[in-house]
C-alpha positions as CSV (number, residue, x, y, z in Angstrom):
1,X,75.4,93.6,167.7
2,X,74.6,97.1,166.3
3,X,74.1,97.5,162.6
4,X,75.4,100.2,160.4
5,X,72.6,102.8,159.4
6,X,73.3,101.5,155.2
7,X,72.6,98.1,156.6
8,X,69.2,99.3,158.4
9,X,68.2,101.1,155.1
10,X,68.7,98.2,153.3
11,X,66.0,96.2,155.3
12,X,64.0,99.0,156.3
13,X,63.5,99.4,152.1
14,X,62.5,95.6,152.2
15,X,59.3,97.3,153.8
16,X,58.9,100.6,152.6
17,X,59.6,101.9,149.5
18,X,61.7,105.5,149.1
19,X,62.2,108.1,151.3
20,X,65.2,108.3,153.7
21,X,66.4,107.1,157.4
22,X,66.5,110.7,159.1
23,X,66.9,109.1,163.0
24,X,67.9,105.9,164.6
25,X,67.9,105.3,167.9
26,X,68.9,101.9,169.4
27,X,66.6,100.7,172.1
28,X,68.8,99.2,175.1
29,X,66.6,97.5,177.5
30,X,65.8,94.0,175.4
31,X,67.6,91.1,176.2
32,X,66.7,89.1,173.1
33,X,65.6,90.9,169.7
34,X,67.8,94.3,168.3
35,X,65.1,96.8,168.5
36,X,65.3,100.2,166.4
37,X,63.5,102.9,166.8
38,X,63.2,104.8,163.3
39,X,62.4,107.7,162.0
40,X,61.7,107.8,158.4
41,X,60.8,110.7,156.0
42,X,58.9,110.3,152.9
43,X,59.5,112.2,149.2
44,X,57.4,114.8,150.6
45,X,58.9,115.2,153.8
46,X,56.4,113.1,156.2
47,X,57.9,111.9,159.0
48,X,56.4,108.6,160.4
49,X,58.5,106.7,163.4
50,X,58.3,102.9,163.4
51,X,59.9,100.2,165.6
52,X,62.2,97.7,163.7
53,X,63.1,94.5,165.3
54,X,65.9,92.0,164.1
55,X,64.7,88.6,165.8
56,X,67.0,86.0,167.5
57,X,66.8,82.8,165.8
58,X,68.5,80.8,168.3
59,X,66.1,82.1,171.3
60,X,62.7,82.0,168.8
61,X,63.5,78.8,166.5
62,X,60.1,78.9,164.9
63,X,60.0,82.7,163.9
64,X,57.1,81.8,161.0
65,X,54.4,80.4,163.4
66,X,56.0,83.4,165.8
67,X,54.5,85.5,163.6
68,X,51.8,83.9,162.4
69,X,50.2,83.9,165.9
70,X,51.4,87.7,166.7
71,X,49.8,89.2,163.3
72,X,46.6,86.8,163.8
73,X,46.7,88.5,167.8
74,X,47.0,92.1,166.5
75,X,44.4,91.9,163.6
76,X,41.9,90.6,165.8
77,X,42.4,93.1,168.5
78,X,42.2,95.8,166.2
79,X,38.5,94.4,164.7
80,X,37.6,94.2,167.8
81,X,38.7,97.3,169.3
82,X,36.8,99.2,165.8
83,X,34.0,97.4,166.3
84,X,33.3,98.6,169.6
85,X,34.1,102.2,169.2
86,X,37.3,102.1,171.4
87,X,38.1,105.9,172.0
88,X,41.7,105.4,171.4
89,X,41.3,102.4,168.5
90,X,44.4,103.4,166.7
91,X,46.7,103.2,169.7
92,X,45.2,100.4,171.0
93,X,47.0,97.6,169.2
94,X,50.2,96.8,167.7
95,X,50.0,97.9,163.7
96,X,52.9,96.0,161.7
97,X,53.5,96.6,158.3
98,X,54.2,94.0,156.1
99,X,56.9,93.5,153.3
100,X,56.9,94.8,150.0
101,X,56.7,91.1,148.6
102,X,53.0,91.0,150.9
103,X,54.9,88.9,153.6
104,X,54.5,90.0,157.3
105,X,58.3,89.6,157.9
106,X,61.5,90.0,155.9
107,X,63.3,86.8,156.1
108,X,66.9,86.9,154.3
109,X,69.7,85.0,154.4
110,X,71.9,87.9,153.8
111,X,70.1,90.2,156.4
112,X,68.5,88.1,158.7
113,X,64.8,88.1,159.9
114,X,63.2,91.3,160.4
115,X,59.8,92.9,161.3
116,X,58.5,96.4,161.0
117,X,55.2,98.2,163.1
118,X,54.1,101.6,163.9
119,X,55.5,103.5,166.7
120,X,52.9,104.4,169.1
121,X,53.2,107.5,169.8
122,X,52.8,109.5,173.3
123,X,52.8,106.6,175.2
124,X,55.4,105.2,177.7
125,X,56.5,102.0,179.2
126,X,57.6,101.8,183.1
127,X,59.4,98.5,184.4
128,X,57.9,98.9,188.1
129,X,54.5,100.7,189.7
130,X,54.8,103.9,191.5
131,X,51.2,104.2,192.0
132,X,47.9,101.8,192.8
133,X,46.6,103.8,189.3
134,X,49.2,101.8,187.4
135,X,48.9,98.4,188.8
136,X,45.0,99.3,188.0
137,X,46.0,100.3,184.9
138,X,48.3,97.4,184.1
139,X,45.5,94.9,185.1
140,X,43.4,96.0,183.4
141,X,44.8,96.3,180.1
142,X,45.6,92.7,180.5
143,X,42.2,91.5,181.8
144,X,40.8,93.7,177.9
145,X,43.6,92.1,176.1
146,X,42.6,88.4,177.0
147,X,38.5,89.6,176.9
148,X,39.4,91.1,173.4
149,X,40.9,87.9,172.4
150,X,38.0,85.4,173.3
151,X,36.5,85.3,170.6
152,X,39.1,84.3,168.4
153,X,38.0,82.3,165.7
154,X,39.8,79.0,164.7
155,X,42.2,77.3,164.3
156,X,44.4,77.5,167.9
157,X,47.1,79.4,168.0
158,X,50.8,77.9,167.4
159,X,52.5,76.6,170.7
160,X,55.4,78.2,169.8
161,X,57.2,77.1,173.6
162,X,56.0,74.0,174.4
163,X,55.2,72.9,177.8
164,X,55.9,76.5,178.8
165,X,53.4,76.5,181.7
166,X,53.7,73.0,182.3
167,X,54.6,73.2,186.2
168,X,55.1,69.6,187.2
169,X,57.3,69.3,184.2
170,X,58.7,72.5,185.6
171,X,59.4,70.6,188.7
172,X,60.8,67.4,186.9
173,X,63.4,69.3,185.2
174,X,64.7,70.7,188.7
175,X,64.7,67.3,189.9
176,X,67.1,65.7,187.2
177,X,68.5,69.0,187.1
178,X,70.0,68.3,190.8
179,X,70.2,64.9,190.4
180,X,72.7,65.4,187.7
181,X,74.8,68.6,189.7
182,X,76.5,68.8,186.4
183,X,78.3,72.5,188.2
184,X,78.8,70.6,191.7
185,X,76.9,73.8,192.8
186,X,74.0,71.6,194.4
187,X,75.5,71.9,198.3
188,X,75.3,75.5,197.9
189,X,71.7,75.7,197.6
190,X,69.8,73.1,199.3
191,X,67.8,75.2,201.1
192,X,66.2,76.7,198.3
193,X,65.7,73.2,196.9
194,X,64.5,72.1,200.0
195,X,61.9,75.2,199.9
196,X,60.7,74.9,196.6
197,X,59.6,70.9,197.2
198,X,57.8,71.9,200.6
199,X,55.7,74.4,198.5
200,X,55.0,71.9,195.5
201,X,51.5,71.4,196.1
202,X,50.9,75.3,196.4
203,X,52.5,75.1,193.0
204,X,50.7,73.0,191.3
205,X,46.9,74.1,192.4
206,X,46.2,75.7,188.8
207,X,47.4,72.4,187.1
208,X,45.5,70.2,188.9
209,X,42.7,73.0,188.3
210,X,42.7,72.9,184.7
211,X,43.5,68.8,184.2
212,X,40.7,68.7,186.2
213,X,38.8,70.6,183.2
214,X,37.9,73.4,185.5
215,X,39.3,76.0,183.2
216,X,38.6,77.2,180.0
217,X,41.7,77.5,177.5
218,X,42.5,81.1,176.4
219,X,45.0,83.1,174.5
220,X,46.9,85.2,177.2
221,X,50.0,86.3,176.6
222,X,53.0,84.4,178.9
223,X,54.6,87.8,179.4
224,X,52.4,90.0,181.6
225,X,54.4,93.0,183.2
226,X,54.3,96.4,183.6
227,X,56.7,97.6,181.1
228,X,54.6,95.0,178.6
229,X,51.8,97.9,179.1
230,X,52.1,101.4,176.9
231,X,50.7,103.5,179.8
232,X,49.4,107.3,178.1
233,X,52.0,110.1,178.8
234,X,49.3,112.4,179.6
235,X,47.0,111.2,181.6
236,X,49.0,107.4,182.3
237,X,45.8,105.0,181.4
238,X,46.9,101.8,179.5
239,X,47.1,102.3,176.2
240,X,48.1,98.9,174.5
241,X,49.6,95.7,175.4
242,X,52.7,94.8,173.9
243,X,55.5,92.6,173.0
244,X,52.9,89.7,171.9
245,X,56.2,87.2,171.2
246,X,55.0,84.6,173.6
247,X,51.0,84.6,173.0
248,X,50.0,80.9,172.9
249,X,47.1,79.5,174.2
250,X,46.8,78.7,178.0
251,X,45.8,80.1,181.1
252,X,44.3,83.6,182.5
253,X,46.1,82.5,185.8
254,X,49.0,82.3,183.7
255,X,49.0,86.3,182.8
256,X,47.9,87.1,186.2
257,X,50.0,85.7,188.3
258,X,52.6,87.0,186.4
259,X,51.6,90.6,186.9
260,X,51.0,89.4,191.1
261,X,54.9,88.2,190.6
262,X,56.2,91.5,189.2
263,X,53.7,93.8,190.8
264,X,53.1,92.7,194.0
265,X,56.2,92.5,195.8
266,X,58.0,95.7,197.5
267,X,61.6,94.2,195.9
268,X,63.3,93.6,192.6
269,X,63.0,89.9,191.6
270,X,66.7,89.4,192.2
271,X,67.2,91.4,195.3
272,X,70.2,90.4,197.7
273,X,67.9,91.1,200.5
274,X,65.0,89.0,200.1
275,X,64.3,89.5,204.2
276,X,63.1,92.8,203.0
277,X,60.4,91.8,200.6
278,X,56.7,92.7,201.0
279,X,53.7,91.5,200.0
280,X,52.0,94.8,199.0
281,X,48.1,93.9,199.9
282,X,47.7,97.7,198.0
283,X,48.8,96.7,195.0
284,X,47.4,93.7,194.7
285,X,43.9,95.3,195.4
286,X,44.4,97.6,192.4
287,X,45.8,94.9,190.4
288,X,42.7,92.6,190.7
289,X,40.2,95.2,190.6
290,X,41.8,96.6,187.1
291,X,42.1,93.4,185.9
292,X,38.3,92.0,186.6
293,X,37.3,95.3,185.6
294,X,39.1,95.1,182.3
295,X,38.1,91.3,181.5
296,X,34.6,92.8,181.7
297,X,32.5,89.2,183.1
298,X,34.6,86.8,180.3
299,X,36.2,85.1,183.8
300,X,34.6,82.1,184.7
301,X,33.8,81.7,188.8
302,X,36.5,79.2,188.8
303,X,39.0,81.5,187.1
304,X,38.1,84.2,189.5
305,X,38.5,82.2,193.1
306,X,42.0,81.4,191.9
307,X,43.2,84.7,191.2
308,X,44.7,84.9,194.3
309,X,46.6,81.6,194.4
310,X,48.2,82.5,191.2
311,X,51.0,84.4,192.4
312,X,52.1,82.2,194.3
313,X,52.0,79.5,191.9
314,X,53.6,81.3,189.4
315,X,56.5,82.8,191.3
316,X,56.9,79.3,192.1
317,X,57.1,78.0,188.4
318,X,59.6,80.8,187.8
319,X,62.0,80.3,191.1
320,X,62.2,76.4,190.2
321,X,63.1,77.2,186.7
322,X,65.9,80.1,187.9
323,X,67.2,77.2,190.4
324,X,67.1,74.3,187.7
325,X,69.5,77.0,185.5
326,X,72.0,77.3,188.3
327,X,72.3,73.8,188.5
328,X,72.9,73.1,185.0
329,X,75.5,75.7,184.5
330,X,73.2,79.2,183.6
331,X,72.4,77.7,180.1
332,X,68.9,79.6,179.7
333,X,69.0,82.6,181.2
334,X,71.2,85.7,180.9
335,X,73.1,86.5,184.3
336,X,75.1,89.1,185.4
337,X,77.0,87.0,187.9
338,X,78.2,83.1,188.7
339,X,75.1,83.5,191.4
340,X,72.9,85.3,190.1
341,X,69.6,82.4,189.1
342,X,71.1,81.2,192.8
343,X,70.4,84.9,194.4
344,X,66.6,85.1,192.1
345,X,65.4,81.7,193.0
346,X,66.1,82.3,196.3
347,X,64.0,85.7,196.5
348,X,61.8,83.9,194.3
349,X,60.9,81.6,197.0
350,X,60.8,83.8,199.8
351,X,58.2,85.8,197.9
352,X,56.0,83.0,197.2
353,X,56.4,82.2,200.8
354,X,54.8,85.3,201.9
355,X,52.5,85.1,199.1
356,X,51.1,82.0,200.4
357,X,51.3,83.3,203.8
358,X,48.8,85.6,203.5
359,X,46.2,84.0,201.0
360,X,43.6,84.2,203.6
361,X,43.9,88.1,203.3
362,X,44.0,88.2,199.3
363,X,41.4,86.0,199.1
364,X,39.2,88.8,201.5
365,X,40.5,91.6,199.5
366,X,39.3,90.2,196.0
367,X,36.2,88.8,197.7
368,X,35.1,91.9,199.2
369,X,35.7,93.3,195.7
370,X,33.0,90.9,194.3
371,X,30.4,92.0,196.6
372,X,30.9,96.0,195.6
């Protein structure tokens, strides 16, 4: 859905107050919010760009905890970030602006539910690395963004997804999932089923790590990427983390295995050709270094020995929940073809494969890292 520019000025004046809509630009690449990208000129002829965002109801059900958590995130940050003198404070969190009526959304029957923050500007977002600088620069915005957030005072954030990380539960689903065959599409892909059950107890090692009370709860994000990382158009260091939707409380494994998913491997996650994927041992080197660098001692010893193992475990979480789609018919995820979860759960799994295959050299790569 695209909105007419009156209809945008008519929730954009929900926020600010005056002026005029000089420039619209509709930003393509999301998959679940209508994002704008506005420029808007004051009654002395100011420009200031913001980013307005129409939020999907049916993906985010509970849009005022949603917020609630993302404003608490970004207010904190920025304390933080002034309090110690961050050379690039104003960039380095996400400013929203709340509505005339001193709410931090606009929430209308009539126009729906809408948000408004800065723009930040000369900064740019990249959806894969071309360089060991940005996986360094991607970990370690998100090893800052979890150490900046580590001190946040009570109460807990809203679990806004529950059971997100839950991987047994993960596993369950999968289970009844093919149990059911509700698509008859279950002959189709045993192998992959068959894979993903062989590697369960790879899967589940941060789990059993943290029932175990071996790790500390955090706020991390449940989204960590590259293109969730503003890198600096000038000289590309990470400017700000973004897109806080999913920040819950949970694991630092979580967020970095995430980024060893998405970073990590030489192919896209849905490749046809998963014979040709790579674990790139470079990348991962720059990713952990950034990343401990960036988390600046918060990571306990326990945290840090499983860095390694979280790749794997997460690619694992996210192959059984592509393949546990499939079988139920594609109801959660968008897909571009009748095979498509089929064809990512599959490279999903050969990834983790090779990410479990060579442990022993990850494990050397971030140990050797200690010692320096």
């Amino acid at each position: 859905m695209t909105h007419t520019l009156d209809f945008l000025h008519e929730a954009f004046s929900n926020f600010i107050e005056g002026g005029s809509i000089v420039d619209v630009e509709q930003f393509r690449g999301g998959h679940i919010n209508q994002t704008y990208f506005i420029t808007h000129e004051d009654g002395r002829g100011r420009r200031r760009r913001y980013v307005m965002q129409n939020m999907n109801r049916t993906v985010f059900p509970r849009l005022k905890e949603l917020m609630e958590n993302v404003i608490r995130v970004s207010e904190h940050m920025h304390r933080r970030c002034t309090a110690q003198e961050h050379p690039d404070a104003r960039r380095g969190y996400i400013h929203f602006v709340r509505a005339r009526d001193g709410r931090n959304s606009l929430d209308s029957e009539a126009l729906g539910f809408w948000r408004l923050y800065h723009f930040i500007e000369n900064a740019v977002g990249k959806m894969t690395p071309s360089s060991e600088t940005e996986a360094f620069a991607a970990g370690e915005a998100f090893g800052k963004f979890q150490e900046l957030l580590a001190d946040m005072p009570p109460p807990r954030l809203h679990e806004t997804i529950s059971r997100f990380h839950d991987t047994r539960w993960r596993y369950e689903n999968l289970e009844a999932a093919a149990a059911k065959d509700a698509c008859g599409r279950l002959a189709g892909c045993r192998d992959v089923l068959d894979g993903l059950r062989e590697l369960r107890d790879a899967a589940l090692a941060v789990q059993l790590a943290a029932e175990a009370g071996r790790l500390p709860e955090r706020v991390v994000h449940n989204d960590a990427k590259l293109s969730n990382v503003l890198l600096d158009s000038t000289d590309g260091h990470a400017v700000c983390v973004i897109d806080l939707d999913t920040c819950m409380p949970g694991l630092s494994l979580h967020d970095f295995g995430d980024l060893m998913r998405s970073i990590c491997s030489s192919e896209d996650e849905d490749t046809e050709n998963p014979g040709r994927i790579v674990v790139r041992k470079d990348m991962f080197a720059a990713l952990h270094a950034g990343y401990v660098k960036g988390a600046t001692g918060m990571l306990t010893a326990e945290e840090r020995a499983l860095l390694p193992e979280s790749g794997a475990v997460l690619t694992l979480e996210v192959a059984v929940r592509f393949l546990a789609d499939y079988l139920a018919g594609d109801v959660y995820f968008r897909v571009k073809h009748p095979e498509h979860n089929l064809v990512r759960a599959r490279a999903q799994l050969v990834l983790a494969r090779k990410l479990v295959a060579a442990m022993p050299e990850l494990h050397a790569i971030a140990a050797e890292q200690e010692r320096e």
